[in-house]
Each structure stands twice: as C-alpha cells, then as structure tokens.
GUVO-777455 format. One line per field, with one value per residue (C-alpha): residue number from 1; residue in one letter; x, y, z. Coordinates in steps of 0.05 Angstrom, whole numbers, plus 32768, in hexadecimal, padded with zeros to 4 digits. Layout:
BEGIN
num = [NUM/...]
residuo = [A/...]
c1 = [X/...]
c2 = [Y/...]
c3 = [Z/...]
//
This chain:
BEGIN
num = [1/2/3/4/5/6/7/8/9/10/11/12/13/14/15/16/17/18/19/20/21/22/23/24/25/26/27/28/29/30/31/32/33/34/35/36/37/38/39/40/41/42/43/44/45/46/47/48/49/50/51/52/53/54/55/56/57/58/59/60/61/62/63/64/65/66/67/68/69/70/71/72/73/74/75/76/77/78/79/80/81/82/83/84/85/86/87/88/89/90/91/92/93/94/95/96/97/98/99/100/101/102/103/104/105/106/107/108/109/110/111/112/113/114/115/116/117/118/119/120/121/122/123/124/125/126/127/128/129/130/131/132/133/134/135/136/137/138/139/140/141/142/143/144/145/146/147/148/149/150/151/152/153/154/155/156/157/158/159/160/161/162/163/164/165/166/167/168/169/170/171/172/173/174/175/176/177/178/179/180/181/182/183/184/185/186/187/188/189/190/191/192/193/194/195/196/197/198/199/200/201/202/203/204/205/206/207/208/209/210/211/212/213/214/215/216/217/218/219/220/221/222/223/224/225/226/227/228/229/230/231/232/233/234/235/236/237/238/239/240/241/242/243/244/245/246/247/248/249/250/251/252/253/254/255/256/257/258/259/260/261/262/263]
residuo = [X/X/X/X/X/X/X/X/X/X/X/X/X/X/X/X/X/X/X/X/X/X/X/X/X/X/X/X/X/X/X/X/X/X/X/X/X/X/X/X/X/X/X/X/X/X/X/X/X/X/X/X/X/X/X/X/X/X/X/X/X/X/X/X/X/X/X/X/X/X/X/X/X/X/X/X/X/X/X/X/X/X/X/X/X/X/X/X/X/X/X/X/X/X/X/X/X/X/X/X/X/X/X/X/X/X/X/X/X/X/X/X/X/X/X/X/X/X/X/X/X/X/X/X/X/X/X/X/X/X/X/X/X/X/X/X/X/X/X/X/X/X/X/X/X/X/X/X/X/X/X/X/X/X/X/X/X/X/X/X/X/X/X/X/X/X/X/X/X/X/X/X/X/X/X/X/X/X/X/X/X/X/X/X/X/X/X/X/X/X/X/X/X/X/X/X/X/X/X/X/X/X/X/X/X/X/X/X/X/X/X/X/X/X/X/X/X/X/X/X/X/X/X/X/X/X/X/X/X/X/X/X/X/X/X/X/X/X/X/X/X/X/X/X/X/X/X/X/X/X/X/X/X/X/X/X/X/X/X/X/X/X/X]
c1 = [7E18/7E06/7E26/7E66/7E51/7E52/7E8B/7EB1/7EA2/7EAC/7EF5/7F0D/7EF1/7F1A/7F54/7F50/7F48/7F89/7FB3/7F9C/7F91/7FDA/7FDD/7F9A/7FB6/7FED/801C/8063/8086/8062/8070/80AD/8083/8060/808B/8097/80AE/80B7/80AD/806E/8046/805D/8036/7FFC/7FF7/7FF4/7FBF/7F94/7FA1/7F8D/7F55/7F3C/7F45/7F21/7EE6/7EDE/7EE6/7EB5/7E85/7E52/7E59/7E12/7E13/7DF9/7E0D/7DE3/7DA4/7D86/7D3D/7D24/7D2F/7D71/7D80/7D91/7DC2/7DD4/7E04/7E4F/7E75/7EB8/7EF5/7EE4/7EA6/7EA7/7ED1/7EF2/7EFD/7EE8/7EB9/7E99/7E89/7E64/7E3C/7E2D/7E14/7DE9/7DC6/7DF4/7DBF/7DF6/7E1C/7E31/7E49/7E79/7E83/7EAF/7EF3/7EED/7EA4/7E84/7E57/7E7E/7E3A/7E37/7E04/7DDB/7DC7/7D7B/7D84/7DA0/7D65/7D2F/7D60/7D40/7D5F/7D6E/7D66/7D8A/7D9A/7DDC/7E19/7E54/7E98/7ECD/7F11/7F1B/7EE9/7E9E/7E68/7E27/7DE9/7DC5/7D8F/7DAC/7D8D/7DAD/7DAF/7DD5/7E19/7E08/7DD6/7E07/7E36/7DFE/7DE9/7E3A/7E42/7E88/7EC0/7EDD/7F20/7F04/7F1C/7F0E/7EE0/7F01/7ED9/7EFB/7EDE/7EDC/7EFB/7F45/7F74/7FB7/7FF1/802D/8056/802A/7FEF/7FBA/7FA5/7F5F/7F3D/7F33/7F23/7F11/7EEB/7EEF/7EBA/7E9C/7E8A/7E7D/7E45/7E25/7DDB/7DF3/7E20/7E00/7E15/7DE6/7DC4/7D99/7DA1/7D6C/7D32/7D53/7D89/7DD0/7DF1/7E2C/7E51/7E49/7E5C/7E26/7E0A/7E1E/7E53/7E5A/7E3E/7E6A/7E47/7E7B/7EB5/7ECB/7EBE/7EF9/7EE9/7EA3/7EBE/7E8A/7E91/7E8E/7E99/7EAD/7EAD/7EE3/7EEF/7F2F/7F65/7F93/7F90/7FE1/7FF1/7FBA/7FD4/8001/7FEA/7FCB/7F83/7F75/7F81/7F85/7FA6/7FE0/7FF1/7FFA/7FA9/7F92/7F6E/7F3D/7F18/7EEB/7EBF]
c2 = [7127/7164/716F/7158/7193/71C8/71B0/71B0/71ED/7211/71EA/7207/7247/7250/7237/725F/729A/7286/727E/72B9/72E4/72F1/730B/732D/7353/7372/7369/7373/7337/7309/7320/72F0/72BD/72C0/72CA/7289/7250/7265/722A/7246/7256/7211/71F1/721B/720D/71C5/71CC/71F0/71BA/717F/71AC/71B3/7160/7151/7178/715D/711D/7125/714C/7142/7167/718E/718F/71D3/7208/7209/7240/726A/7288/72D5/72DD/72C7/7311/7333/7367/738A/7366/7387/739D/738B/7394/73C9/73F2/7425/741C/7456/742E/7468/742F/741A/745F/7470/7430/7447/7488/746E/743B/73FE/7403/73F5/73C8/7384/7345/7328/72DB/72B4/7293/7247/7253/7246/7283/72C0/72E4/7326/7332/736A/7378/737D/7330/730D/7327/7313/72C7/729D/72A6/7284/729E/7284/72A5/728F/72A2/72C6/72B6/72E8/72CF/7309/72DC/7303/72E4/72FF/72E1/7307/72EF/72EA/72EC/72DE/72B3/7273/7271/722F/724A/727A/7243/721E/7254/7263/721C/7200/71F3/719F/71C4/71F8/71EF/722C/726A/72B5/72ED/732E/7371/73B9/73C1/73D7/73C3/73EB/73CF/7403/7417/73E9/741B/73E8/739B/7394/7359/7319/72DC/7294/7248/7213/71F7/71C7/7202/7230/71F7/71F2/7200/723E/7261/7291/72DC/7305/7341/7349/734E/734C/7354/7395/73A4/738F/73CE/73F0/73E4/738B/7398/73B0/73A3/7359/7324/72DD/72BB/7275/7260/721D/725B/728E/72D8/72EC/72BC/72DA/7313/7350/7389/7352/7368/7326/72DF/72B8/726E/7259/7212/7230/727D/7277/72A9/72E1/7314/72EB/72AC/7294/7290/72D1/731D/7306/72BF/72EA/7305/72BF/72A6/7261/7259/722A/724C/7217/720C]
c3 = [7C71/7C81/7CBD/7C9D/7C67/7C90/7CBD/7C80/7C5E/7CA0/7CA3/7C5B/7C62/7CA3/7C88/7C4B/7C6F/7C8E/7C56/7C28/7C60/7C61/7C21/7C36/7C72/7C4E/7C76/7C52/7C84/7C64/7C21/7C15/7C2A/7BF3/7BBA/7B83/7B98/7BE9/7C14/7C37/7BF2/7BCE/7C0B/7C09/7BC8/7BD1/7C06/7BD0/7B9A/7BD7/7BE4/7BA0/7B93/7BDA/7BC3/7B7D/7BA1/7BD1/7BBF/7B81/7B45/7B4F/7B9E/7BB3/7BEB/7C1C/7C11/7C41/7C4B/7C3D/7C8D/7C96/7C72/7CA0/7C88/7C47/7C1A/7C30/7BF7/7BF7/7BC8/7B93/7B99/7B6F/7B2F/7B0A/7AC7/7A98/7A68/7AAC/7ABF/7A7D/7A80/7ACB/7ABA/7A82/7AB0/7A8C/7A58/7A1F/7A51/7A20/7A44/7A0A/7A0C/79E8/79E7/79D3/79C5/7982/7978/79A0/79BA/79E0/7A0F/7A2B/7A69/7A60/7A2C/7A71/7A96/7A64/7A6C/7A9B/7AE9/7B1F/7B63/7B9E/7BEB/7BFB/7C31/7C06/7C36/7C2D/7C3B/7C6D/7CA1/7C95/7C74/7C5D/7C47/7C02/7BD0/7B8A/7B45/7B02/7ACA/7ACB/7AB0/7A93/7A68/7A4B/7A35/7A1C/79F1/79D9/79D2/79FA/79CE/79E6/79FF/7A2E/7A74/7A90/7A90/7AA1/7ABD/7AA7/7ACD/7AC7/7B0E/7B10/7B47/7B58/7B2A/7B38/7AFD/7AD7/7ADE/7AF7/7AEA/7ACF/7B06/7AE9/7B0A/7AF5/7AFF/7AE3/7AB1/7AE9/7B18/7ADF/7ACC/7B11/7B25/7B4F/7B27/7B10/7AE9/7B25/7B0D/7B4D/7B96/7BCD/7BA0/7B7B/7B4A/7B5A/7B7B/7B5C/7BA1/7B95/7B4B/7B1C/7AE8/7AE7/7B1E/7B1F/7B61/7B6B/7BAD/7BBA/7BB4/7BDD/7BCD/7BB0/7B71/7B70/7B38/7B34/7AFB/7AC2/7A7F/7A5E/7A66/7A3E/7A3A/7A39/7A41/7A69/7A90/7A93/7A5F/7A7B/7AA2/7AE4/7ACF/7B0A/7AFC/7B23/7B3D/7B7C/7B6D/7B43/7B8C/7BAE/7BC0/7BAB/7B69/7B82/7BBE/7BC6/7C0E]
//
C-alpha cells in the first residue's frame, strides 16, 4: 500500500503540474485554451472531478501524508506567490507585531467567534514535518505548528448545510481595471476536518515568516500548494462558493486551475 501511495501521489502531482502549469507559465497561446467551455479546459476539468472521486474512493477519510524526520530539513521553506503584501490593514498589523491581528469565523456557524493570534497559540497544536508540492514541480520539506482547523469548527459549532470552508487573505493579486482581487481559496468540510489541517502559526521551531504568510496559513498536506492560502484573515463556511468573487472556489481556480488539487 504504500508503494502504491507514493506511486500515486507522485502520478497526480505530475499531472497536475501539467495541466495548471499552463495557466502557470503565462503563456498568452494557451490563453484560449482555457477560456469557458473550450474543449481542452471541459476535459481538464473532468480529469479533476475523476481525480477528486478516485481519491475519496480510495483513500480513507483520515489517511495521512506521509511525515518526515527533523533531518530530512534540509533547506529553508521557499516562498512562493505573494511575499510581502501591501494591503494597507495587513501592513499595520505587521508593524504592530499582529498583536491586534483577529481571525473572524463564521458563516453557517452557530456562535460567529473572532480569534486572536496569541488565543490560537494558547489552543492546543499539532505539529507535523511534511513535503508542500507546488504545482510549478519543487517541493520542500518544513515543520509546521498550528492549531487544528477541526477544533475551530468544534468550538463555532457547524451549521447541517455547510459544505465548504473559505479562507479569505490579506494578500492582493493584480485585477486590471478592477483594481485587485483579494485571494481566497477553499476545501471542503472533509479535508477541512482532517488530522493535518491545521491554521500554522509556526515554522521550523520559530514564528511563521512574513515571506510563507504571517501571522496565520492553512497547511492541507493531501493538496497542492496553491490551496494552502497564507495571509488569513477569515474563515467562512459556506453551501456553495459560486456567488464569491469568479465562482470557482479559488484565486487561482477563477483563472482556469482545478478546485480539488488533491495528491
């Protein structure tokens, strides 16, 4: 089993890679490619929805990523996507340390609960040393600490019609005319409930760097990075993500990736 594991995983992550790496690259002849309803993006879309059935199928509902040991650190976590961000709320909570950072919770919840920063550490953590695989082909392996996300919802209590939960972040991406898209992403409530999701805090024994998004990212180790939203500023639970922002579950996913990244 767990050679057929690891076979796996290494077979979705390439092809992943594959398909979202054309949007990735940038490259404006495979833009129509990817518009609705083209051919090429109906089918990759269908390989994400078999992909997303096959592992639900196959895989149990708690079965963990692989974990590494201490030694098998052997390089800095890279940052990737936005570093730095120049949201004006972010930058005062930067300067002040994110002392009055709040997480807010809440959606189809029944008790709406904001959190701070220094409450999530006093929660009790999980610590894990996982590989993160980006969909541009690198991999890194970094130690992780955060509170579960299941403990959250335990605590906000999970309204019977929630189906999914959306991370919405400080980080701004490049929108045109429209003056910038806030990044979102999302998971569904089975991932959001597994053993290593967790809302990190920590990194290699220290404070989560600004640069792998400070103070606070979700780490969805059975997901590639992309879904793996840093800069978190609220949580919301929600039946449907088709009326916020392209629809599609996703920054990313609005610009033609799969939803379901899963490896």
């Amino acid at each position: 089993m767990k050679r057929f594991s690891a076979g796996r995983r290494r077979f979705l992550t390439a092809g992943a890679a594959g398909a979202a790496g054309l949007t990735l690259a940038g490259c404006d002849v495979f833009d129509p490619l990817l518009r609705p309803n083209h051919p090429v993006r109906n089918a990759m879309s269908s390989a994400n929805e078999l992909t997303y059935s096959a592992q639900r199928a196959l895989i149990g509902r708690e079965a963990l990523a692989k974990e590494f040991s201490e030694s098998e650190i052997r390089q800095g976590m890279r940052p990737n996507g936005s570093t730095d961000p120049n949201n004006v709320e972010y930058m005062f909570l930067r300067q002040a340390d994110f002392v009055l950072y709040r997480l807010q919770v809440d959606g189809l919840v029944d008790t709406p609960t904001s959190y701070s920063l220094e409450q999530l550490r006093n929660m009790p953590a999980r610590t894990q040393i996982t590989r993160h695989d980006c969909v541009e082909g690198w991999s890194c392996i970094a130690k992780w600490t955060g509170v579960p996300l299941a403990a959250i919802l335990d605590e906000v209590g999970v309204q019977s019609n929630a189906r999914y939960c959306v991370f919405h972040c400080y980080d701004i991406y490049s929108g045109g005319l429209s003056g910038g898209v806030p990044y979102y992403e999302s998971i569904d409530m089975l991932d959001a409930r597994h053993p290593q999701t967790i809302l990190a805090y920590g990194m290699n024994d220290a404070a989560l760097p600004v640069a792998n998004g400070a103070p606070l990212r979700v780490r969805v180790e059975r997901q590639l990075g992309y879904k793996m939203a840093k800069y978190i500023q609220r949580i919301k639970l929600v039946e449907s993500f088709a009326q916020i922002h392209g629809g599609k579950g996703g920054y990313w996913e609005d610009h033609g990736y799969d939803w379901y990244a899963g490896i």
